[in-house]
Structures are given as C-alpha cells and as structure tokens.
NUGUZA-475765 format. One record per atom (N, C-alpha, C): atom name; residue in one letter; residue number from 1; z, x negated, y negated. Coordinates in pm, 1 decimal, decimal comma. Atoms other than C-alpha are relative to their C-alpha. Layout:
REM residues N
  rogu  zalo  fise         z         x         y
    CA     A   NUM         Z         X         Y
...
REM end
This chain:
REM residues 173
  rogu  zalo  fise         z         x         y
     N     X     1       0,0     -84,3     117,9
    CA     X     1       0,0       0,0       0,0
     C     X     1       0,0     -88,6    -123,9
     N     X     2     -39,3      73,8     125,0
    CA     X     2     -92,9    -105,4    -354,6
     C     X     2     124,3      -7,0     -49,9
     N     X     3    -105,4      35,4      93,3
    CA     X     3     185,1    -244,3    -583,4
     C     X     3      20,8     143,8    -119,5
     N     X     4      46,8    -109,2      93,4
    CA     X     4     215,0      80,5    -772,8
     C     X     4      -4,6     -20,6    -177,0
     N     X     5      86,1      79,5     111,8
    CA     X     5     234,4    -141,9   -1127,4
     C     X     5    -140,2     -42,3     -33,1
     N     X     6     122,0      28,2      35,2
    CA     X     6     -87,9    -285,3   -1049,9
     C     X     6    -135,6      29,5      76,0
     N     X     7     127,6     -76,9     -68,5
    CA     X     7    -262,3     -76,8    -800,0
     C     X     7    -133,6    -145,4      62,8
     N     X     8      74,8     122,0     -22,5
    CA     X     8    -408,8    -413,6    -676,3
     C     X     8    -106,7     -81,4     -71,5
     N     X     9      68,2     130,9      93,2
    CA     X     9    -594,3    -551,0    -997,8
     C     X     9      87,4    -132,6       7,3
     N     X    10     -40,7     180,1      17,1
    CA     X    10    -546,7    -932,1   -1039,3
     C     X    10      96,4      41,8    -149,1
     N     X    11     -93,7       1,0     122,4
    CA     X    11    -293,8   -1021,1   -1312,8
     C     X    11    -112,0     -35,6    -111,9
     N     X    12      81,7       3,1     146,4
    CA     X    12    -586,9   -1136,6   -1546,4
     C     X    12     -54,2     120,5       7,3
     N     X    13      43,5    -104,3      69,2
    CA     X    13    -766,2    -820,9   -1515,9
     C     X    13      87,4     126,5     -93,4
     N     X    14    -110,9     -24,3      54,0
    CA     X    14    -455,4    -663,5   -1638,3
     C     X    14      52,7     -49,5    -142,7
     N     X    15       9,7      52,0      95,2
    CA     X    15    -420,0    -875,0   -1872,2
     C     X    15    -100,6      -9,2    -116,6
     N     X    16     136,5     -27,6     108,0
    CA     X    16    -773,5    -845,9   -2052,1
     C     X    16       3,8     111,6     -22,4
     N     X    17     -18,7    -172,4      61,8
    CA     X    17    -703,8    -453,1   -2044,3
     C     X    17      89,2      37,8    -112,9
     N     X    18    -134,8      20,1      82,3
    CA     X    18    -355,1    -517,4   -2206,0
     C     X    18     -70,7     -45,3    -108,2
     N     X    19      89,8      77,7     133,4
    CA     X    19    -542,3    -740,1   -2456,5
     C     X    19     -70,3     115,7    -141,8
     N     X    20      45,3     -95,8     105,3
    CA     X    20    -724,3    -447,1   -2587,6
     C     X    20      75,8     119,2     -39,3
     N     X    21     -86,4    -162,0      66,0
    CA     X    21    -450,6    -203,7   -2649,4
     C     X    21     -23,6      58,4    -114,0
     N     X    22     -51,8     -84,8     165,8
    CA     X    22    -386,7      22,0   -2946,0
     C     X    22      99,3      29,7     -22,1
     N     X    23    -132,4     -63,5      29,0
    CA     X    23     -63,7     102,7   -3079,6
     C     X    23       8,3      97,9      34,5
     N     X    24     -68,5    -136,7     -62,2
    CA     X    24     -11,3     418,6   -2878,2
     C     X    24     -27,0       8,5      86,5
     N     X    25     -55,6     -47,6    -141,6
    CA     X    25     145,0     530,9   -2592,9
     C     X    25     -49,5     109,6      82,2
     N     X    26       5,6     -75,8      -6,7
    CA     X    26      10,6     803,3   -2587,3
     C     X    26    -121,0      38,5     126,4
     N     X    27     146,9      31,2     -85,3
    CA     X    27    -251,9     894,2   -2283,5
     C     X    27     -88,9      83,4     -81,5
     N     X    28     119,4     -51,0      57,2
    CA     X    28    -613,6     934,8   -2398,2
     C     X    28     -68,2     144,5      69,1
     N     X    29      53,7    -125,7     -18,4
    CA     X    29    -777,2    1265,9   -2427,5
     C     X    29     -92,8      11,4      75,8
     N     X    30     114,7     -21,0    -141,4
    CA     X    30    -992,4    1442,4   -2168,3
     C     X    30    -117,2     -50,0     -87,9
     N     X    31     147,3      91,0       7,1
    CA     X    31   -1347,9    1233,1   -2174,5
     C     X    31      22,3    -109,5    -130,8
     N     X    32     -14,9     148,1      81,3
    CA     X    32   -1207,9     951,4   -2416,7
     C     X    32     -68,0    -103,6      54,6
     N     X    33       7,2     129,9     -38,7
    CA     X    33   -1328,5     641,6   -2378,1
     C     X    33      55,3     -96,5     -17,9
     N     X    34     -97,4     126,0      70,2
    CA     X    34   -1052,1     458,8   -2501,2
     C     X    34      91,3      23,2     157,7
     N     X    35    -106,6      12,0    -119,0
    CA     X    35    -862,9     374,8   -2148,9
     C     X    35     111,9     -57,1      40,5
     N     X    36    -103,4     107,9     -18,8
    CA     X    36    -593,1     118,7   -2250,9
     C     X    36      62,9      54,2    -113,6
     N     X    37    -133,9     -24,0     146,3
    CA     X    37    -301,7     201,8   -2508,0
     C     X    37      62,5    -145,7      43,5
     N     X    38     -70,3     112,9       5,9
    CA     X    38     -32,6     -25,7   -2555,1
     C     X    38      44,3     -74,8     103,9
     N     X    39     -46,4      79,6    -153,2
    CA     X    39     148,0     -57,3   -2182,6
     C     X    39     -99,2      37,3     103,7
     N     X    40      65,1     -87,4    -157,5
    CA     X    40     -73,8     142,1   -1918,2
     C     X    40    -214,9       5,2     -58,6
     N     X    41     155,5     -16,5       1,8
    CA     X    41    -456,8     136,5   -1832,6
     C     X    41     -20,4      85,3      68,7
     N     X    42      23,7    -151,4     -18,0
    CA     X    42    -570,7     486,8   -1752,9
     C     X    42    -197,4     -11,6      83,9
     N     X    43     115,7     -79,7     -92,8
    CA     X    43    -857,0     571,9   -1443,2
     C     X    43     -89,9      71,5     -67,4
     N     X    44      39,4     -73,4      65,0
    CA     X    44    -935,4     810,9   -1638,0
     C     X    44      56,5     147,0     -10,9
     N     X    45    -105,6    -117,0      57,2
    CA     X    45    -808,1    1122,3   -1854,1
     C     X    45     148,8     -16,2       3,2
     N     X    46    -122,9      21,5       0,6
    CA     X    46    -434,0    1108,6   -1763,9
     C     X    46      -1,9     -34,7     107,7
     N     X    47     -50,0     108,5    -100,7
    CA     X    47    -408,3     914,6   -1454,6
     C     X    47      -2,4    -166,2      -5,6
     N     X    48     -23,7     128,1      45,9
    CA     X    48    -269,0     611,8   -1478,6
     C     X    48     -11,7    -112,9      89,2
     N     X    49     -38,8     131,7    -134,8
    CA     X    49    -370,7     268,8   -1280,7
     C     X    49      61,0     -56,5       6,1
     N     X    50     -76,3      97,8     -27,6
    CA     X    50    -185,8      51,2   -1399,7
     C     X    50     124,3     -11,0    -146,2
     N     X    51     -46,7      -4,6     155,0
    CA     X    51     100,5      -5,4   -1683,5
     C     X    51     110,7    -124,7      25,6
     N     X    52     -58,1     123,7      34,1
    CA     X    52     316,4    -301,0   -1818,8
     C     X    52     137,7      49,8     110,0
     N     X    53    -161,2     -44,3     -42,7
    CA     X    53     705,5    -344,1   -1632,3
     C     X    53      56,2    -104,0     -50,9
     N     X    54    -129,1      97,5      64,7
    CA     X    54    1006,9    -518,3   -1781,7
     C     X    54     126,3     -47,2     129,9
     N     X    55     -81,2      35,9    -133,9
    CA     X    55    1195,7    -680,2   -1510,5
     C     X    55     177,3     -62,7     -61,6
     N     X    56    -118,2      57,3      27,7
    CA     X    56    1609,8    -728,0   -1570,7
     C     X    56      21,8    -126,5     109,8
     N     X    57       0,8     104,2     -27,7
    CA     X    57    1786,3   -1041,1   -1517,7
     C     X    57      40,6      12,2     164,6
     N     X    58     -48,3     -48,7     -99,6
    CA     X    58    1939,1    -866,5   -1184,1
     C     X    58    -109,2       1,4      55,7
     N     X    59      83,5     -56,5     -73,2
    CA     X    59    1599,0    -775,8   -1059,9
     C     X    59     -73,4    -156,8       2,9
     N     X    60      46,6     114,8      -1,2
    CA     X    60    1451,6   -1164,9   -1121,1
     C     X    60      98,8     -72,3      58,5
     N     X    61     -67,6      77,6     -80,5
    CA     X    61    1729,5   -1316,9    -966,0
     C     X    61      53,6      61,1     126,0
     N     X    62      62,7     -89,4    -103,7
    CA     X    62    1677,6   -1053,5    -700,3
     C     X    62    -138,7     -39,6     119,1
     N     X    63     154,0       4,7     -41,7
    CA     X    63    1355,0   -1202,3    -601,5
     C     X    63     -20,3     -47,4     118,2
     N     X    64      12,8      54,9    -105,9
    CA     X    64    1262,0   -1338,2    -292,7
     C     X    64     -34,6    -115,9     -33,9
     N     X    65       0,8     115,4      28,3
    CA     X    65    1322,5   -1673,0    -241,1
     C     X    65      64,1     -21,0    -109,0
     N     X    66     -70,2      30,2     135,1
    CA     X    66    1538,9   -1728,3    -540,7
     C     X    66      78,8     -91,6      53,0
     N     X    67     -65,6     117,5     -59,0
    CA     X    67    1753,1   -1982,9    -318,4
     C     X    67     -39,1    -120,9      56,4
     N     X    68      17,5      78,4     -89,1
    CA     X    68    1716,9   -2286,1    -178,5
     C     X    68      53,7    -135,4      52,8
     N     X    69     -63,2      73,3     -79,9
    CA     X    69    1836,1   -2557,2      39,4
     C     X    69     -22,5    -138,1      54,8
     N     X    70      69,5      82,1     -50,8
    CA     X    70    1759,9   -2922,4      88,5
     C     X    70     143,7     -92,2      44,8
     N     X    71     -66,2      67,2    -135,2
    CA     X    71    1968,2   -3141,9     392,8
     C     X    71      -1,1    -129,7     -95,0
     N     X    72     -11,9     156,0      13,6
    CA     X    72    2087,0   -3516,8     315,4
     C     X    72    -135,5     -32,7      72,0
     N     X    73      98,1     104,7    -125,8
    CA     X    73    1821,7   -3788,9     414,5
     C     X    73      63,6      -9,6     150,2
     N     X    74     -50,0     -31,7    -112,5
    CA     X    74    1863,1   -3825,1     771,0
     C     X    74     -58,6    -117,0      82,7
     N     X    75     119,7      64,1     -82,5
    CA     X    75    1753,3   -4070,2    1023,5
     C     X    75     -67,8      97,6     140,2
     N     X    76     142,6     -73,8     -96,1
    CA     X    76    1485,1   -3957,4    1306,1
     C     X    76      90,4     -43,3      93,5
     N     X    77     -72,3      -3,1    -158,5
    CA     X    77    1739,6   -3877,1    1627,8
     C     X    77     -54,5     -32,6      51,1
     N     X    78      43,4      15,7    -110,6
    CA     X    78    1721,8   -3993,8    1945,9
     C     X    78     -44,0      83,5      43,0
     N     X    79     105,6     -98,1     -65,2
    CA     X    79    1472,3   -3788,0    2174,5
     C     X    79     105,0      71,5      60,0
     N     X    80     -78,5     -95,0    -113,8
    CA     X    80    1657,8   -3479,5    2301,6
     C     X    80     130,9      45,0     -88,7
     N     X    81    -175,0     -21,2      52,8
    CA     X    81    1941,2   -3504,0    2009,7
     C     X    81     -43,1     110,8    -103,6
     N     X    82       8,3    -109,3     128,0
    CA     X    82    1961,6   -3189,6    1768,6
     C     X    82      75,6     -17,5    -136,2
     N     X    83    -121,3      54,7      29,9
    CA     X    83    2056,9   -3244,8    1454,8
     C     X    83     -10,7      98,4    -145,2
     N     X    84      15,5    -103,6      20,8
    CA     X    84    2143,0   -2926,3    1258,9
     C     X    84     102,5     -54,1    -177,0
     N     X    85     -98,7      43,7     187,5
    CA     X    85    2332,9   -2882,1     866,6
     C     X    85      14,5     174,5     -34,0
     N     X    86     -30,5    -124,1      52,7
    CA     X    86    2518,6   -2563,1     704,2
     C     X    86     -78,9       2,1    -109,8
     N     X    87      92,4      -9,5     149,2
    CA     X    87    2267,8   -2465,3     468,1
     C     X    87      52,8      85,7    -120,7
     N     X    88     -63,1    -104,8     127,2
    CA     X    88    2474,1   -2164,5     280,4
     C     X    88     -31,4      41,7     -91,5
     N     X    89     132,3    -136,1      41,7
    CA     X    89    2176,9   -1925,4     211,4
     C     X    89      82,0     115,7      49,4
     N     X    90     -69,5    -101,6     -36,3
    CA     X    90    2265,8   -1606,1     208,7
     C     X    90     -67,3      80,1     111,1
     N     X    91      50,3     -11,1    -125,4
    CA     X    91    2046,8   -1508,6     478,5
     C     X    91     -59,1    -126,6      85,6
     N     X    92      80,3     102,7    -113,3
    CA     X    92    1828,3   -1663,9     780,4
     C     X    92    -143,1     -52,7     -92,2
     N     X    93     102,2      34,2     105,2
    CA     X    93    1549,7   -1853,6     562,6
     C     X    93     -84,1      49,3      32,0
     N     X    94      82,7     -39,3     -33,8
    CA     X    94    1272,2   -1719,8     506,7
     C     X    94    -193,2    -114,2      13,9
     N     X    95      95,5     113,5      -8,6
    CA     X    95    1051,8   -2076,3     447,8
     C     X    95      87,3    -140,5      60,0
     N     X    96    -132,9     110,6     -57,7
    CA     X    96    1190,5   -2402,5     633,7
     C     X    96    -163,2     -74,4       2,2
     N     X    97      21,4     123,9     -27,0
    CA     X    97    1036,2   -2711,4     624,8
     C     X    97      36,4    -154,5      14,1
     N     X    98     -49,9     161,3      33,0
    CA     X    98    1102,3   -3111,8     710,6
     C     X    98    -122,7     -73,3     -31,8
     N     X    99     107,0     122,2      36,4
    CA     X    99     914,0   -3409,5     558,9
     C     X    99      80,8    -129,7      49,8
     N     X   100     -40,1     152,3     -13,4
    CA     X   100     938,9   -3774,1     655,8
     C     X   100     -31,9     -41,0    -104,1
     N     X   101      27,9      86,6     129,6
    CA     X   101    1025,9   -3935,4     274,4
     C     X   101     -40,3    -149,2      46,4
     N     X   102      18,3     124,4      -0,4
    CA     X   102     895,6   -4271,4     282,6
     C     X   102      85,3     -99,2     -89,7
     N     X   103    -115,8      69,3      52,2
    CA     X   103    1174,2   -4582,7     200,3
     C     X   103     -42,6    -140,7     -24,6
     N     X   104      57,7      90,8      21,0
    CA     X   104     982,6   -4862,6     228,5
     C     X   104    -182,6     -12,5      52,8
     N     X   105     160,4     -31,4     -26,2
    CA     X   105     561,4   -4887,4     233,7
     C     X   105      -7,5     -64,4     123,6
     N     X   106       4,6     -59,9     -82,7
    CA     X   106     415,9   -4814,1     547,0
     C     X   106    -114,1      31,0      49,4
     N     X   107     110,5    -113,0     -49,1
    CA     X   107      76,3   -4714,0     702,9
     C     X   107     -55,1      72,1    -134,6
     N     X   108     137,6     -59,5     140,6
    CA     X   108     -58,2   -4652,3     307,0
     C     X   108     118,6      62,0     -43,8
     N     X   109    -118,0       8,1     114,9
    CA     X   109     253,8   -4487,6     230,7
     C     X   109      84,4     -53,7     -66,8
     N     X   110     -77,2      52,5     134,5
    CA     X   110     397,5   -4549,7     -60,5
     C     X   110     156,2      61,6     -25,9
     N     X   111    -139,9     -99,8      61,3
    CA     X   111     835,5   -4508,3    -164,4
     C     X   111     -31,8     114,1     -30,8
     N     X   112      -2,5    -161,3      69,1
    CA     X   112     903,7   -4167,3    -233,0
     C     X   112    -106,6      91,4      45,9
     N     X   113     107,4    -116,1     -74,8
    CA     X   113     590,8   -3989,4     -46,2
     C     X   113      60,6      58,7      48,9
     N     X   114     -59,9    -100,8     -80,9
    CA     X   114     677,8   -3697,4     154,2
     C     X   114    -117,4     -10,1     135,4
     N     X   115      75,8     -56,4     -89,5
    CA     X   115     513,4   -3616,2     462,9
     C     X   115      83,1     127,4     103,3
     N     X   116     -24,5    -148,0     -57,2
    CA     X   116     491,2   -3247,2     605,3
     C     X   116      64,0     -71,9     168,5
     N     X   117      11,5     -25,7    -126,3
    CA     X   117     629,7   -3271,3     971,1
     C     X   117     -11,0     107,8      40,8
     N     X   118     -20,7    -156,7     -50,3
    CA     X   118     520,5   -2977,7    1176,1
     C     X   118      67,9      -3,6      64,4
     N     X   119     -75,4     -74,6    -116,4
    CA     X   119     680,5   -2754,0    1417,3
     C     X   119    -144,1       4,4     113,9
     N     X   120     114,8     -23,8    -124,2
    CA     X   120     410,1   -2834,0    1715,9
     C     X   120      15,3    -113,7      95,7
     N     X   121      64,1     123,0    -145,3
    CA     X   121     277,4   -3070,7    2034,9
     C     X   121     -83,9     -87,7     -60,3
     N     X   122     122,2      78,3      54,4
    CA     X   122      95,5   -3344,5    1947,6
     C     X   122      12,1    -155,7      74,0
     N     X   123     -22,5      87,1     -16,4
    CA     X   123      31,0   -3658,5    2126,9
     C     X   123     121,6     -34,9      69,1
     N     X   124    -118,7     -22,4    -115,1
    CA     X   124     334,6   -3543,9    2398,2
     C     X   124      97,0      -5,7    -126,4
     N     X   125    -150,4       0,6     100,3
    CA     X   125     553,8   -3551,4    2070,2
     C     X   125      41,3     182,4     -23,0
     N     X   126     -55,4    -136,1      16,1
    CA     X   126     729,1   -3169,1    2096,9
     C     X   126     120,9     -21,4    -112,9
     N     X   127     -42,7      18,3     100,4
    CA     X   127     901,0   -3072,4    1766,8
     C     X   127      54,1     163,3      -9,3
     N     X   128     -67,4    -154,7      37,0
    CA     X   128    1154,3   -2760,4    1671,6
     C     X   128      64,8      -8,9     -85,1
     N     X   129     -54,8     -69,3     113,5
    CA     X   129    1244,2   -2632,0    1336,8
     C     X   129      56,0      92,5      25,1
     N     X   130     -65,3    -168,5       2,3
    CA     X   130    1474,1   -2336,9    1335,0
     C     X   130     133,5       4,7     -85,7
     N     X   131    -134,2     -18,0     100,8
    CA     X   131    1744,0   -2140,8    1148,5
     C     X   131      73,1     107,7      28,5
     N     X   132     -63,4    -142,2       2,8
    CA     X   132    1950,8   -1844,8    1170,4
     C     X   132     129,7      -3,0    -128,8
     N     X   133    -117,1     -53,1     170,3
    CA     X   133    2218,5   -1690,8     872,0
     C     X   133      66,0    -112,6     -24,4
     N     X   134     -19,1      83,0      32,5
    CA     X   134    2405,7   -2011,3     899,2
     C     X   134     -45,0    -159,2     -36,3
     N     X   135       4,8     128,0     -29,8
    CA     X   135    2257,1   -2328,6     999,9
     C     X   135    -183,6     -11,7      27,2
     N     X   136     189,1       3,1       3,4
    CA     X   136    1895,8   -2512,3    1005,8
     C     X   136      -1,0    -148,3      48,3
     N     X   137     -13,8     118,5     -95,3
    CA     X   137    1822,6   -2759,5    1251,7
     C     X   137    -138,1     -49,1      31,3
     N     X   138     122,9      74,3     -58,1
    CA     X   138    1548,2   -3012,9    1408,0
     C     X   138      22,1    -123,0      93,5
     N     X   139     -36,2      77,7    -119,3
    CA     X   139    1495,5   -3164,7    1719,1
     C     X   139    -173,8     -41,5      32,8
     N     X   140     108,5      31,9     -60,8
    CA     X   140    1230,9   -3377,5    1898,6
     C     X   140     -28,6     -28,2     113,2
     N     X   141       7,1      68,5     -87,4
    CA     X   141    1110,4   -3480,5    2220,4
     C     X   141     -96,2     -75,3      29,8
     N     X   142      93,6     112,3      19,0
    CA     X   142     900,5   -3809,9    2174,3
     C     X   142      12,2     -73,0      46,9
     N     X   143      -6,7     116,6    -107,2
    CA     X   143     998,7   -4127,5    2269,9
     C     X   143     125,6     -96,5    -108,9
     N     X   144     -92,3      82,8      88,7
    CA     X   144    1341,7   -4281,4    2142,9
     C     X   144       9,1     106,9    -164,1
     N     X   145     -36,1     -58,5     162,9
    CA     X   145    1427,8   -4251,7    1758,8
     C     X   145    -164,4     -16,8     -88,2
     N     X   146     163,8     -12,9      73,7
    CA     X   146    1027,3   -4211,8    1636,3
     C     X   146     -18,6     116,1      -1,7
     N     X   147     120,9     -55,9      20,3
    CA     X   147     751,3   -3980,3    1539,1
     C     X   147    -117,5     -40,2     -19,4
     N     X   148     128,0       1,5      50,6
    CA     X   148     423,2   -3966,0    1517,3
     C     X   148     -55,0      33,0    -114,9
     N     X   149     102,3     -20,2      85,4
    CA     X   149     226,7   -4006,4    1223,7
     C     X   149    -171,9     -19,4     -37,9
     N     X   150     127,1      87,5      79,5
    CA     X   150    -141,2   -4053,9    1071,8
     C     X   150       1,0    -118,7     -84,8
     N     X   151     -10,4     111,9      81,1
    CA     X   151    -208,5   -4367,3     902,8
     C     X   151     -46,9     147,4    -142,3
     N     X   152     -17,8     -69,0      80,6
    CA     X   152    -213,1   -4209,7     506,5
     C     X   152    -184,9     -21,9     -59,3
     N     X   153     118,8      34,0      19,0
    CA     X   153    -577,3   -4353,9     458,1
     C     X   153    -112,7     -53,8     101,4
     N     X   154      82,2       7,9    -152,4
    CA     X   154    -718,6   -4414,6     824,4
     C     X   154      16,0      88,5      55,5
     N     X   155     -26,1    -104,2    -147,6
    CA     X   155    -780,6   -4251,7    1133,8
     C     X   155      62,3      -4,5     129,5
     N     X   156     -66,8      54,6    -115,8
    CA     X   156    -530,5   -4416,9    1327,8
     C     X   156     162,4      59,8      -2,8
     N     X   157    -159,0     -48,2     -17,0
    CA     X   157    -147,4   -4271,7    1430,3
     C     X   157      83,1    -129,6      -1,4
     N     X   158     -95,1     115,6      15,1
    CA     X   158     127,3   -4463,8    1403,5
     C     X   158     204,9      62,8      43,8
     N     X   159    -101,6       1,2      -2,0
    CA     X   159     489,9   -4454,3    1526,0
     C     X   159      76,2     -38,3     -66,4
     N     X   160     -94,8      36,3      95,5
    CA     X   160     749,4   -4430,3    1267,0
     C     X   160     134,4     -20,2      16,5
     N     X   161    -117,6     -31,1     -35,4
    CA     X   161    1100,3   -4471,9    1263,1
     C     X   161     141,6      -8,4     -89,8
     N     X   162    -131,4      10,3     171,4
    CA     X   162    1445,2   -4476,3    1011,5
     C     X   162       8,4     -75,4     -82,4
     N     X   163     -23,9     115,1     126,3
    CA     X   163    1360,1   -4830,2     896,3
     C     X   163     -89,9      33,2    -103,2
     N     X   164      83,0     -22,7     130,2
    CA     X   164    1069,9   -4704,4     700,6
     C     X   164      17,3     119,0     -74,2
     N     X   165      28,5    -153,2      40,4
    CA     X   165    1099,6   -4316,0     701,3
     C     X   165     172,0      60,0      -1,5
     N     X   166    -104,6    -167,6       2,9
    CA     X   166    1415,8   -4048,0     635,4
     C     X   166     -55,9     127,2      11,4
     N     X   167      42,1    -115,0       3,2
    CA     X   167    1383,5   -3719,7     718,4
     C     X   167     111,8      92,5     -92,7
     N     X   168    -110,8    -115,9     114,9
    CA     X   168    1486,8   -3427,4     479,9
     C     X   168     -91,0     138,4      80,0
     N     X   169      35,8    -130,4     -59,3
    CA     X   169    1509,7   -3050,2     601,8
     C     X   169       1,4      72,5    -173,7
     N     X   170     -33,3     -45,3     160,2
    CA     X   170    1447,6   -2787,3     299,6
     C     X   170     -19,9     166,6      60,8
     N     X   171      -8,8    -124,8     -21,0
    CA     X   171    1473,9   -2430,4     337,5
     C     X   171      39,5      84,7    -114,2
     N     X   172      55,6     -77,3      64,9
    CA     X   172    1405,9   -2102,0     119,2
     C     X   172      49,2     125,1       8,9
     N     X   173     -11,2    -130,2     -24,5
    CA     X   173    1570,6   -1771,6     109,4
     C     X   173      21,0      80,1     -85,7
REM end
C-alpha cells in the first residue's frame, strides 16, 4: 500500500509540485487547473494525492533504526570459538554487520579500511552473524585464528589474522 502522504511519488516530484504552490489551502474548484495550493497536490477537483506532514520530535526519534551499536575491536577467534557482546538495543537488530578494520597495511589495505565480512561459505571458511533482544555474536569455522580475504587490488585471497586485521561487530535497531 502507498504511503498515504505520498501516494508513491518520489520526494522530488513532490517537491516541484510544492514549489508551485499558492497561498491557499483551500482545494481547487471543480475543473480548475490550478492542482497545488500551499501543502497538498490535488488528482483532481477535491481529491487529494498527496500533502506536506510535520513530523514531532517523538515521531523522529521514533524512527526505525534510530539506535545503534558498535562492539570493541576484537581479535579473529579461534575456529569453533563464539564470541558474542551485550549490545543494549532495545530490540533484536534489525541491521548487523562485522568488518575486518585494517591495523597495519596489508594485501593493498590501507590503516583504518573496513572490510564487509559476510555471513556465508566461501573457500570452506563458514561464518555466523546473529542477534536476539540482548546480545550479537560471530563465529567462524576456518582454519585457526584467520579469515579469508581478497587481495584489495588483485585477484588473489589471502589469509588474514589479528596482527594485521580487528574485527568490529555494528548493529542497528
């Protein structure tokens, strides 16, 4: 179901309608051609597609995702070890991700890069992200305290491990 504010126009077309308002509120008369007043853009005659909304500070800090959550650096567990953190979101997140920061250069990375780790198989390396209302955890089963990466400018993988890389968890609710 459309957004009933914007009946599924884009925010610029909305915006270029808004643009042409007139000082009144008022809806335009049967077969007008004037279809935009000040807040609302009008279908036509008195039905209305779309019109401005004022959002309180309750309803913006309401929003989804308005929280979020990022884990100490971490080193890359041993294969098989879980290694979880109280995140103290008020629910089960609804976005979770880890990156391997880079600490010292590396395979093209450079200090301070991030790299996405997924949640998948790859190269026998098995990988699990998860969370529930309290806690948000990640585990691997690879080989020792590594992962697998891409080189950052080749086409070659590379096994990483705590002397170069930290891992950080971040999560969203």
């Amino acid at each position: 179901m459309a957004d009933p504010y914007t009946l599924g126009l884009t925010a610029s077309q909305i915006d270029t309608a808004l643009s042409r308002a007139h000082n009144s509120d008022n809806a335009p008369a049967a077969g007008s051609s004037n279809l935009v007043t000040s807040d609302k853009i009008y279908e036509s005659d008195q039905n209305i597609l779309a019109q401005s909304k004022s959002y309180t500070d309750n309803e913006i800090l309401a929003a989804p995702l308005s929280q979020a959550y990022e884990s100490p650096e971490f080193d890359i567990p041993n294969v098989g070890v879980l290694v979880s953190f109280s995140h103290g979101l008020p629910s089960v997140p609804k976005i979770m991700q880890i990156v391997a920061r880079c600490k010292v250069t590396k395979v093209g990375y450079n200090v301070g890069d991030e790299i996405l780790i997924g949640d998948y198989g790859d190269y026998g390396q098995m990988q699990s992200l998860w969370a529930n209302s309290t806690t948000i955890g990640w585990g691997h089963m690879y080989s020792g305290s590594t992962i697998i990466i891409k080189e950052k400018t080749g086409d070659l993988y590379e096994a990483i491990n705590s002397t170069n890389f930290k891992l950080v968890i971040r999560a969203y609710a």
